[in-house]
DRENTOR-694437 format. One record per residue (C-alpha): residue in three letters; x, y, z. Coordinates in pm, whole numbers, padded with zeros to 5 digits, always signed. Layout:
REM DRENTOR-694437
AlaXYZ;...
***
This chain:
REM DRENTOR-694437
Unk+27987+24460+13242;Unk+27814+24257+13483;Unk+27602+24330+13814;Unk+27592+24175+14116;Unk+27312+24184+14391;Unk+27083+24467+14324;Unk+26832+24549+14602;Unk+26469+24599+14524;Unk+26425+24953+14392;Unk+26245+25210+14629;Unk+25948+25388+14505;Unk+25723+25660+14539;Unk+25405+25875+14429;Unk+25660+26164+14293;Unk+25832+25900+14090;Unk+25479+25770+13991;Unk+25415+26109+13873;Unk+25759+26189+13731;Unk+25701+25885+13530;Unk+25385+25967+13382;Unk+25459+26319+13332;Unk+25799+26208+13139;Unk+25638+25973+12891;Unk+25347+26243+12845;Unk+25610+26492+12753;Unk+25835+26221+12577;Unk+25561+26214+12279;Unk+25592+26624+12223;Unk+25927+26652+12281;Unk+26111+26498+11972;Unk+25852+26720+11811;Unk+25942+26998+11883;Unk+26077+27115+11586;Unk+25778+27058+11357;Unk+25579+27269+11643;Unk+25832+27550+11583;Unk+25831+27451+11149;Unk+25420+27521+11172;Unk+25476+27833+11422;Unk+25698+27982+11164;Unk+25499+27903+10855;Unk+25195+28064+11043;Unk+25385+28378+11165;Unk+25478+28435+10778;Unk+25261+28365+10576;Unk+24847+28385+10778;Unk+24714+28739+10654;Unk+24789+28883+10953;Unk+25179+28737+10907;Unk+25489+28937+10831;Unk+25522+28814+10484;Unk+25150+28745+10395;Unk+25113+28492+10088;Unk+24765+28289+10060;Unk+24953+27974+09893;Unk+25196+27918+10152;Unk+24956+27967+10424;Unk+24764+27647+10313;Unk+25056+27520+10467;Unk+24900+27592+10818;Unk+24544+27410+10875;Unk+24700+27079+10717;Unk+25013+27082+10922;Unk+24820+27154+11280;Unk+24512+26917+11179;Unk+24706+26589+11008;Unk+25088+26602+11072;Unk+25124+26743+11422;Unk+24890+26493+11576;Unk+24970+26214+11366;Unk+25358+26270+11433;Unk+25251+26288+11795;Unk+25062+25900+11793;Unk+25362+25764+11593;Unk+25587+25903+11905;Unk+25404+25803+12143;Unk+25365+25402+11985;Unk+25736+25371+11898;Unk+25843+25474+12261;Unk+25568+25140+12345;Unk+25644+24925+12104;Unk+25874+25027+11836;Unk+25833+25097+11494;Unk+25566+24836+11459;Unk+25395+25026+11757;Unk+25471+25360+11611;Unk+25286+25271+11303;Unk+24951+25146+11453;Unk+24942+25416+11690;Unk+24955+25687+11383;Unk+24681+25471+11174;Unk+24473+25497+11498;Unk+24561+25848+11573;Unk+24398+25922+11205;Unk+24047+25833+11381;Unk+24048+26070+11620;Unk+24171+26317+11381;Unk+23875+26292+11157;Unk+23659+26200+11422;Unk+23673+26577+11518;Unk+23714+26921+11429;Unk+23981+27077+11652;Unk+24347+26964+11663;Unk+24395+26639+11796;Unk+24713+26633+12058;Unk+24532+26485+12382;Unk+24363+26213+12133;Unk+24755+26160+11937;Unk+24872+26125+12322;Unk+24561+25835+12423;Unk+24586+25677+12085;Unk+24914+25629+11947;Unk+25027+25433+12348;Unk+24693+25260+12303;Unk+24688+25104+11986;Unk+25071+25004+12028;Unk+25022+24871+12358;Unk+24740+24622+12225;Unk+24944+24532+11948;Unk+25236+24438+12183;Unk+25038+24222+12417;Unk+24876+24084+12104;Unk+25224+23991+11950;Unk+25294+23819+12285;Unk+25003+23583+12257;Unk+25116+23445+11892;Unk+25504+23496+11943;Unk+25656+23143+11836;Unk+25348+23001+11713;Unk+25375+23127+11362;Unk+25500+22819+11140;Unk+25804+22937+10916;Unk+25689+23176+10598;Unk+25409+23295+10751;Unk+25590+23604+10950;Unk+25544+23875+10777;Unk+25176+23766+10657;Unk+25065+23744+11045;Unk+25265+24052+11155;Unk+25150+24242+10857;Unk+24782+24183+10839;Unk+24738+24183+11224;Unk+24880+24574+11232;Unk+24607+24661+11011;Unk+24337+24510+11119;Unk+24437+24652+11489;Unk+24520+24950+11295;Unk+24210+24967+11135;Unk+23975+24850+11447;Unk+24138+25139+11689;Unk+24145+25418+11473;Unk+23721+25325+11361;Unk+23728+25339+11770;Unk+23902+25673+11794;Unk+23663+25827+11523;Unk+23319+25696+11698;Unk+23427+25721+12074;Unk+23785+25880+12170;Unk+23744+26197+11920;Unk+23424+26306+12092;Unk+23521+26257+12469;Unk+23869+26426+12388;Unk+23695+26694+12221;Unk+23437+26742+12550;Unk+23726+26696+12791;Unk+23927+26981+12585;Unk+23628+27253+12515;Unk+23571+27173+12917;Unk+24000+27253+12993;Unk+23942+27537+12722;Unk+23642+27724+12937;Unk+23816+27642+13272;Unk+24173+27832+13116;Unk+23878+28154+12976;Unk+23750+28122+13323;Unk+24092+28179+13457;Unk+24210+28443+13249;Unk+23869+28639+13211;Unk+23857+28647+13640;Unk+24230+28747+13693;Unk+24298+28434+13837;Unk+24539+28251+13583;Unk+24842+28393+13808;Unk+24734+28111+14053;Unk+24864+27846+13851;Unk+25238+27991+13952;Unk+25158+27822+14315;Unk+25165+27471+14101;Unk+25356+27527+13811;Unk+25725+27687+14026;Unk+25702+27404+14270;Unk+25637+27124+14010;Unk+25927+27253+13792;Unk+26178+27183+14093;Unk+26039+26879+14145;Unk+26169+26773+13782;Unk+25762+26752+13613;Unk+25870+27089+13420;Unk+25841+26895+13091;Unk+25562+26658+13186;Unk+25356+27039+13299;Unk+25494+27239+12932;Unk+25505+27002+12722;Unk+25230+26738+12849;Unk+24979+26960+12965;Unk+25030+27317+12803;Unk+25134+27264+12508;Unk+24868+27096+12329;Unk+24626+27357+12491;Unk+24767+27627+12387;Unk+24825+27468+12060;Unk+24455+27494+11994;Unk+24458+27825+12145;Unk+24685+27970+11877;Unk+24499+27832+11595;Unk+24177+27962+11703;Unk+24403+28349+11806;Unk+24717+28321+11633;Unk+24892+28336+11982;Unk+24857+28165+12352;Unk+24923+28267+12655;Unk+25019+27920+12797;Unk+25292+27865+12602;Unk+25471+28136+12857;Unk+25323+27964+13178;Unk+25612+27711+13253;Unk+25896+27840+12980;Unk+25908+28214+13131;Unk+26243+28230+13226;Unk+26248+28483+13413;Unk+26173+28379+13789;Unk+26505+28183+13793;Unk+26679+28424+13643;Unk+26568+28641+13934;Unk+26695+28394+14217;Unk+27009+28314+14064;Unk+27098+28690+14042;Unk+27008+28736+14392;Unk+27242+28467+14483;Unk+27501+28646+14267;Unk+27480+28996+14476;Unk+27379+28794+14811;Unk+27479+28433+14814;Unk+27787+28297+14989;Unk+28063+28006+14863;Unk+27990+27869+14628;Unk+27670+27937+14555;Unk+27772+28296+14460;Unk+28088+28222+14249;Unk+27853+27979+14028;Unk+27530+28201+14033;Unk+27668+28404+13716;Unk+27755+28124+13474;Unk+27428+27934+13591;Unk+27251+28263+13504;Unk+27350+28275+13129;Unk+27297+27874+13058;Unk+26932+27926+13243;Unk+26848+28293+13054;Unk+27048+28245+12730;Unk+27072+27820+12717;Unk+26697+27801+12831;Unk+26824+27527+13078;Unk+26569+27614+13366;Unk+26713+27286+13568;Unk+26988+27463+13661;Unk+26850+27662+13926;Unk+26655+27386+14053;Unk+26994+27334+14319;Unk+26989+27682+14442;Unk+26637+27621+14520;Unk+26681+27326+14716;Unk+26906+27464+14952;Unk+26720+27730+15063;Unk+26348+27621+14969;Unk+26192+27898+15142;Unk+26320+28059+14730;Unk+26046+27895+14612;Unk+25838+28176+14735;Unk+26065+28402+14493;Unk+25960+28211+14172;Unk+25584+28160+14266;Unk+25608+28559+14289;Unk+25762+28642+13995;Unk+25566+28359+13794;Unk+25246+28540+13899;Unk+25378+28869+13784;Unk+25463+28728+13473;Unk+25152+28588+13416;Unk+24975+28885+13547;Unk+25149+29134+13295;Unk+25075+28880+12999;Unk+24699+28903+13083;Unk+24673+29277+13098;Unk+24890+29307+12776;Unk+24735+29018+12622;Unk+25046+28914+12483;Unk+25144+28527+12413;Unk+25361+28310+12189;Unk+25244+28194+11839;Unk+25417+27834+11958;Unk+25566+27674+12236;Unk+25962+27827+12290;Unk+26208+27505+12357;Unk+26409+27530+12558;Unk+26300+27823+12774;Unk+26530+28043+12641;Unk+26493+28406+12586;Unk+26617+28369+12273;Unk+26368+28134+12202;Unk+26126+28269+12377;Unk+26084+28628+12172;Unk+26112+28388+11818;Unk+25790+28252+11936;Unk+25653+28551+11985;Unk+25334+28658+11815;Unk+25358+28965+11608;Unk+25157+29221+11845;Unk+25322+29050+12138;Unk+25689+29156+12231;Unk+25606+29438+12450;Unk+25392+29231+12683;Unk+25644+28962+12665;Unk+25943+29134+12740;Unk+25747+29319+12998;Unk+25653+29006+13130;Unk+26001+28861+13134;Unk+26121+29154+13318;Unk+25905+29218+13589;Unk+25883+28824+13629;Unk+26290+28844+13723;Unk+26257+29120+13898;Unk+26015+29058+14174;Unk+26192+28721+14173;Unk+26538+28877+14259;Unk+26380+29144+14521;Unk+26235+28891+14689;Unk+26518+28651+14689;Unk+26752+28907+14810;Unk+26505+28952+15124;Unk+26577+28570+15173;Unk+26891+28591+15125;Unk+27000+28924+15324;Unk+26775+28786+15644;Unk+26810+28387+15650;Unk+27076+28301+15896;Unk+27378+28148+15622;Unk+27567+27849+15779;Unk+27801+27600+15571;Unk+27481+27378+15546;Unk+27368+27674+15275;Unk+27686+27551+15060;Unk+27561+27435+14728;Unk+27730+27087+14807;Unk+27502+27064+15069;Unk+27181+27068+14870;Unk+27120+26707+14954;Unk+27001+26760+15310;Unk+26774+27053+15197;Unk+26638+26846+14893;Unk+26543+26546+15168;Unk+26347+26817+15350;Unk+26164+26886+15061;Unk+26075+26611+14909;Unk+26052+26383+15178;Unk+26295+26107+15067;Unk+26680+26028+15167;Unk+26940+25972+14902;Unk+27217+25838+14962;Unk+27558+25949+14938;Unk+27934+25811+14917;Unk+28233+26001+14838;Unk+28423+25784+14567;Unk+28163+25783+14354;Unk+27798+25842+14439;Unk+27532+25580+14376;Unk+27168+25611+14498;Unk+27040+25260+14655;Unk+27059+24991+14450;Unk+27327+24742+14426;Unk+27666+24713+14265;Unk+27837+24750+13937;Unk+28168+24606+13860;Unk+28352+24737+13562;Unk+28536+24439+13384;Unk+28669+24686+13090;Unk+28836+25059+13030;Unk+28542+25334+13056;Unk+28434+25432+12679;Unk+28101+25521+12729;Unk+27932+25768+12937;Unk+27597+25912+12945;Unk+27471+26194+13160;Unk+27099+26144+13149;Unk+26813+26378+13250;Unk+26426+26403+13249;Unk+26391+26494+12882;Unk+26770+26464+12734;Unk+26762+26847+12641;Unk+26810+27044+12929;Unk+27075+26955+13225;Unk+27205+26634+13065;Unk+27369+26849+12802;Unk+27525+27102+13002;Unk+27679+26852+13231;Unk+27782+26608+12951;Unk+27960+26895+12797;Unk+28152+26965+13120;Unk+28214+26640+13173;Unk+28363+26584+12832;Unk+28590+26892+12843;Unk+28716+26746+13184;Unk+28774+26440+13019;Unk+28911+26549+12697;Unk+29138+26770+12901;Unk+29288+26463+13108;Unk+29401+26298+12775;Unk+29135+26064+12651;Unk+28971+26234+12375;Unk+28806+25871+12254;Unk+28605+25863+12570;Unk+28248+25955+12485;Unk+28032+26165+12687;Unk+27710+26181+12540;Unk+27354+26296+12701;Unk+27033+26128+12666;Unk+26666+26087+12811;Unk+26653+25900+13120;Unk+26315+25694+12910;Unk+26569+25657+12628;Unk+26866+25518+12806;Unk+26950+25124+12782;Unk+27202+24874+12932;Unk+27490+24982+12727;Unk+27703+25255+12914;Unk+27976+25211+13127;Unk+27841+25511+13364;Unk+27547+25698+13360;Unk+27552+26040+13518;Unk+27239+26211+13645;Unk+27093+26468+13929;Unk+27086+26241+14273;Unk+26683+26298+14264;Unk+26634+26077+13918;Unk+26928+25831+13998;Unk+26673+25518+14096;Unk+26467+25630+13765;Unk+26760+25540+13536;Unk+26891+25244+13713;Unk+26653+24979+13610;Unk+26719+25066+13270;Unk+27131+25048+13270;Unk+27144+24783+13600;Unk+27490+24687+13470;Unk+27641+25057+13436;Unk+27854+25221+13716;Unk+27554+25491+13870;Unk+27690+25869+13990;Unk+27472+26108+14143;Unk+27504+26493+14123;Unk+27353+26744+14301;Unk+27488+27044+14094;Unk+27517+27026+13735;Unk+27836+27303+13707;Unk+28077+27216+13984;Unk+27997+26915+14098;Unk+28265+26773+14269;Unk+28216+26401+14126;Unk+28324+26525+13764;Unk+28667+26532+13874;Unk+28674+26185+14056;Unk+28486+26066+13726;Unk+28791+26167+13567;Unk+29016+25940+13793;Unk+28851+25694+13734;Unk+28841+25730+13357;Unk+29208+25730+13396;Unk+29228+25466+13633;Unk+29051+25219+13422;Unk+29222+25290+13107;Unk+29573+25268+13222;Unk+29844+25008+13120;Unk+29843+24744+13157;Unk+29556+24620+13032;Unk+29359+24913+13154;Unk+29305+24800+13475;Unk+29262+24915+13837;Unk+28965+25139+13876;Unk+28729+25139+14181;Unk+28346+25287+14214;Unk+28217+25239+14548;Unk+27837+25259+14602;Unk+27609+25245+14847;Unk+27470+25022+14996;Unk+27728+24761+14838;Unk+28038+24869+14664;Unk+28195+24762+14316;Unk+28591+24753+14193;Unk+28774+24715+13873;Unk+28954+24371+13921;Unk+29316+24485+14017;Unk+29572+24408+14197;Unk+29759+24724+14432;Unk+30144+24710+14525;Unk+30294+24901+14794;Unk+30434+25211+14719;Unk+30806+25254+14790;Unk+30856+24942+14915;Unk+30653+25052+15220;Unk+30333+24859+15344;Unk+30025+25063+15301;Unk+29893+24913+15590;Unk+30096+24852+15945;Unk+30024+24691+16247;Unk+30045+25042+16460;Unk+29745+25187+16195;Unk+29488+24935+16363;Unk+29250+24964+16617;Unk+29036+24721+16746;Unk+28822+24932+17035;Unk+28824+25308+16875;Unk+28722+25564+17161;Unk+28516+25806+16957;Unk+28209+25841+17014;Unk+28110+26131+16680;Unk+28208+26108+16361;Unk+28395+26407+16405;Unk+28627+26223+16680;Unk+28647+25903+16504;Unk+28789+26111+16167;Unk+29018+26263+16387;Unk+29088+25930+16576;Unk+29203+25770+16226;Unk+29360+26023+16076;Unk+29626+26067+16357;Unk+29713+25695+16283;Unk+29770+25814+15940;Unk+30018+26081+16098;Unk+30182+25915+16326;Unk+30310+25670+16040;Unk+30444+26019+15867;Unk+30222+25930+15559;Unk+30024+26281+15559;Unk+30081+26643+15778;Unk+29827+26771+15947;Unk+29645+26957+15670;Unk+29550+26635+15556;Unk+29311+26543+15860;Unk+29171+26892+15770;Unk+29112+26827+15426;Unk+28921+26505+15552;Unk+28650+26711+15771;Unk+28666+26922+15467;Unk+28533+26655+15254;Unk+28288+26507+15504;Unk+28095+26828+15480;Unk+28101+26844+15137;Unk+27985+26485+15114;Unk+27935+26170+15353;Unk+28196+25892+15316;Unk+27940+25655+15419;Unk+27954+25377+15197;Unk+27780+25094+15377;Unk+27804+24757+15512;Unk+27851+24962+15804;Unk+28198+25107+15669;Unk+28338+25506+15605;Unk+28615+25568+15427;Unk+28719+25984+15499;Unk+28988+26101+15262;Unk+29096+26435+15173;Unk+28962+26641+14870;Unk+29116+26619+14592;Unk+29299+26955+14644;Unk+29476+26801+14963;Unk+29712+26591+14750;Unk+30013+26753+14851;Unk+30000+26694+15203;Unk+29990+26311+15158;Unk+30343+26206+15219;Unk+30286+25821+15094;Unk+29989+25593+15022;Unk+29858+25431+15380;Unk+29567+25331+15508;Unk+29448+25327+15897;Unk+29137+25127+16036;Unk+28940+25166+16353;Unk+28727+24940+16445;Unk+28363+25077+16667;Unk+28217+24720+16804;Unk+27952+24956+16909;Unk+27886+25123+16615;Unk+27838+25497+16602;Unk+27650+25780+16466;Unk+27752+25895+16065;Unk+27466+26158+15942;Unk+27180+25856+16070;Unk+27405+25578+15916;Unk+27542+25334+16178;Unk+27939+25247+16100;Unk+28153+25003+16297;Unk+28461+25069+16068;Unk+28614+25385+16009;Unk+28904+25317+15729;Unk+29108+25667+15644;Unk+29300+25631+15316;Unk+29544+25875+15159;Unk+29675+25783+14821;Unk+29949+25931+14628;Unk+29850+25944+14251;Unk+29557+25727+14157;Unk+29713+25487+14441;Unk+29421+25555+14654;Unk+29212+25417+14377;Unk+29412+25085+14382;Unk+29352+25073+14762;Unk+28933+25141+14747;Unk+29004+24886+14527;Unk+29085+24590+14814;Unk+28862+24734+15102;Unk+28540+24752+14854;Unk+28624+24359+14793;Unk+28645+24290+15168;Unk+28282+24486+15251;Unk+28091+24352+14967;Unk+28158+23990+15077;Unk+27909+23953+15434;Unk+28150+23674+15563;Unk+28414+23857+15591;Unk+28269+24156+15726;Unk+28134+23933+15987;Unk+28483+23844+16031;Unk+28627+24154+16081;Unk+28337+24214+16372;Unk+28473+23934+16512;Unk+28824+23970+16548;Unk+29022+23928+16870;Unk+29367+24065+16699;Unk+29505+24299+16514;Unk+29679+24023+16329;Unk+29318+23859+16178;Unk+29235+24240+16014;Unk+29576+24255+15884;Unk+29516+23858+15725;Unk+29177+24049+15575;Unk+29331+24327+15422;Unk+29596+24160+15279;Unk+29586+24272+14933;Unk+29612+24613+15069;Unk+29992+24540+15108;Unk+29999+24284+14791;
***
């Protein structure tokens, strides 16, 4: 695959932070599993365990002190410099470990990036210098004596500040819970989770405190914090009883992925278009949090993912009152205060759960954009030179939403006839250049294109029914068609990309007539200038009138602003049956005018029979990613000169 002109990326403190928080969380996360293997050894076998035995539960104190941390440095140094890095950073990480005498996570986390990022730049300043034979003697005795050098520095200086900085987070967290105030950390916790730092909060920040916590009690409350699931659960079955659309018909099934799958980022949408609902989850995280400190109940380790399931396996052994208790009152004020929302909030088809876009840019203080062929967040332009193989839906930590929408996705996919298409999910830190599409929620988009530049980007903003699965699924067809699996088109904005192909008009009809042009449109709205375009598309006899309908449909479910100051409205996908044949119309606005704050000067309305449509995109995304012939098109005195233009439109 190859990419053409890709616009300097945007950035922002929240993707500063997101950033941060994901690489924090990145070292504990592949770890989870030995976090859960020490919780369950402990649970057994302590003296206070089910199944008490005083051999196995040697087990314990060696697996917290030595392999936790030191699996936690090795993380952390591969994901900066590979296994080399990943070995250096657990040498180092074995300073800090002896340097102190509590469990070691926030010094694994400093020293295992560290030690592999000196090593790196180190590497750099002999790379190629090395005469032939001497390789592995450089690169071997140069990781130890960096390995060596960091971890006598983590023993005499990082060990004693990360044990002062954690006694002082320890006393603040007593402070907290021994003054009733540890319910206040709901006001940061609920509104960081929607803003996609729920694993960078858990996992970075909680996690290895209560870690320490549990060794010292045999159970933390701050492993429940962030992974209660019960506040969403709450909202989404208010939105069940009380939502509208959409929104209701999906509440259910979102329900039992978020309360059963542990997927908490699935409610995240249902936030963002009403965010007002964020009051709802504060509430019923403080109630949670509040019923945990009266019962004094907590988890013996953290529960991934924030299942229910997973929560009560954590569970410490005097504990599953409280934190059922907690669960359940957490939901509940939740839903009765969500339902209040709901009932009294004025519900307009902005509220639709396709609509979350607008709300999320209130929110979060950022546009993204949005185009209707395929939806691609700033950037630049891929062009697909080969049949779709490979596609990855990609999410903050790989675990959560990126695996519920891969597996609808690949159902969709598998459904449509090409089984050998794989639909995998990752990590957006994990991802690399090799997919032909990468798949995540519109707010992370311009976090995973630097790393896959060359892969066709879509943008969701709802992880169940997002309408872009099933034009991902066109175009998976499209581009692995005979012959020679060609002739699929991604448009993105600001530029737009095709699959080299070459349409042919249908029927032995032109797709594209004189009559369909206009040079001097007369709308003045968007609304008007859809309407304006498709009557051409009528008055040819290539679509009835529920097509035009169908094409406001879709403009309120998503903009067909694509850019280069061009819209393309189409029908949905249902609206298939009212197109007649394949035509295009064009309007040209030498004025511009108004399209949801985007200025457009050509409104081109395309109905496509089949994946004909596709074929069409095709030509027009060729014509608007070249600036000299856009500027051509401006300038046009006849209808004849746009005709010349979109020539391959009628090849």
């Amino acid at each position: 695959m190859a990419t053409a002109s890709v616009a300097k990326q945007r950035t922002s403190v929240r993707v500063g932070v997101q950033k941060f928080g994901t690489f924090l969380s990145g070292m504990i996360m592949p770890n989870i599993g030995a976090f859960i293997a020490w919780g369950i050894i402990t649970a057994l076998f302590i003296p206070a365990g089910f199944l008490p035995n005083a051999d196995l539960a040697k087990l314990v104190g060696p697996m917290i002190t030595y392999l936790l941390p030191l699996l936690i440095g090795y993380t952390g140094g591969r994901a900066i410099h590979g296994i080399r890095g990943g070995v250096v950073g657990a040498v180092a990480t074995m300073g800090v470990i002896v340097g102190t005498d509590i469990p070691m996570f926030i010094g694994a986390m400093l020293m295992g990036p560290l030690t592999a990022w000196i090593m790196k730049k180190l590497d750099k300043v002999w790379e190629g210098r090395v005469k032939p034979g001497f390789e592995m003697l450089i690169d071997n005795f140069s990781a130890g004596i960096v390995g060596a050098a960091l971890a006598i520095f983590g023993m005499l200086v990082i060990g004693p500040v990360v044990k002062a900085f954690s006694d002082g987070a320890s006393a603040v967290v007593e402070f907290l819970v021994h003054n009733g105030l540890l319910p206040l950390t709901s006001i940061f916790i609920e509104p960081a989770k929607v803003l996609f730092l729920n694993n960078a909060v858990n996992h970075g920040i909680l996690t290895p405190l209560g870690t320490e916590q549990a060794l010292q009690n045999g159970k933390s409350i701050l492993f429940l914090l962030e992974a209660n699931p019960g506040p969403g659960v709450g909202v989404l079955l208010a939105y069940m009883i009380f939502g509208k659309g959409l929104a209701r018909a999906s509440a259910p099934g979102a329900a039992l992925i978020q309360f059963v799958g542990g997927i908490h980022e699935i409610y995240f949408p249902y936030i963002l278009m009403k965010p007002i609902l964020i009051l709802a989850t504060i509430a019923g995280g403080m109630t949670g949090i509040f019923t945990l400190v009266v019962t004094g109940a907590g988890l013996r380790s953290p529960a991934a993912p924030g299942s229910i399931i997973a929560v009560f396996a954590a569970t410490a052994k005097d504990s599953y009152f409280g934190v059922a208790l907690s669960v359940l009152l957490a939901a509940t004020v939740s839903f009765l205060i969500a339902s209040v929302i709901l009932r009294t909030s004025k519900t307009t088809d902005v509220d639709a759960l396709g609509q979350a876009t607008s709300r999320m840019e209130e929110l979060k203080g950022k546009k993204s954009s949005v185009s209707s062929a395929l939806l691609g967040a700033g950037g630049g332009t891929a062009v697909l030179t080969r049949p779709i193989q490979n596609i990855v839906f990609a999410c903050d930590a790989g675990m959560g939403s990126s695996a519920m929408g891969a597996s609808v996705l690949r159902n969709k996919i598998k459904a449509a006839g090409f089984p050998d298409v794989k639909v995998t999910n990752s990590a957006i830190a994990n991802l690399s250049d090799t997919y032909d599409v990468v798949v995540t929620h519109q707010d992370l988009t311009e976090r995973a294109r630097p790393a896959t530049s060359s892969a066709v980007h879509v943008s969701v903003d709802n992880f169940m029914n997002s309408p872009r699965y099933e034009e991902i699924v066109e175009l998976v067809k499209s581009s692995n068609a005979a012959p020679g699996a060609q002739g699929s088109t991604m448009v993105a904005e600001p530029a737009a990309g095709a699959h080299a192909a070459q349409p042919a008009a249908v029927g032995g009809k032109d797709v594209l007539l004189p009559e369909s042009v206009i040079l001097n449109g007369s709308a003045t709205d968007r609304d008007s200038a859809i309407d304006e375009a498709g009557k051409l598309l009528l008055d040819r006899g290539s679509v009835d009138m529920g097509y035009i309908h169908a094409m406001h449909e879709r403009e309120e479910s998503v903009s067909t602003y694509m850019g280069s100051f061009l819209a393309i409205p189409h029908g949905t996908n249902a609206a298939k049956n009212h197109i007649l044949h394949s035509g295009v119309s064009i309007v040209r606005y030498p004025e511009g005018i108004d399209w949801g704050g985007k200025q457009v000067k050509f409104v081109v309305g395309v109905a496509g029979i089949n994946n004909e449509h596709l074929h069409i995109l095709s030509s027009i995304a060729k014509i608007f990613t070249d600036k000299a012939q856009v500027a051509q098109l401006e300038q046009a005195t006849s209808v004849q000169e746009v005709l010349d233009l979109f020539g391959k439109v009628n090849a």
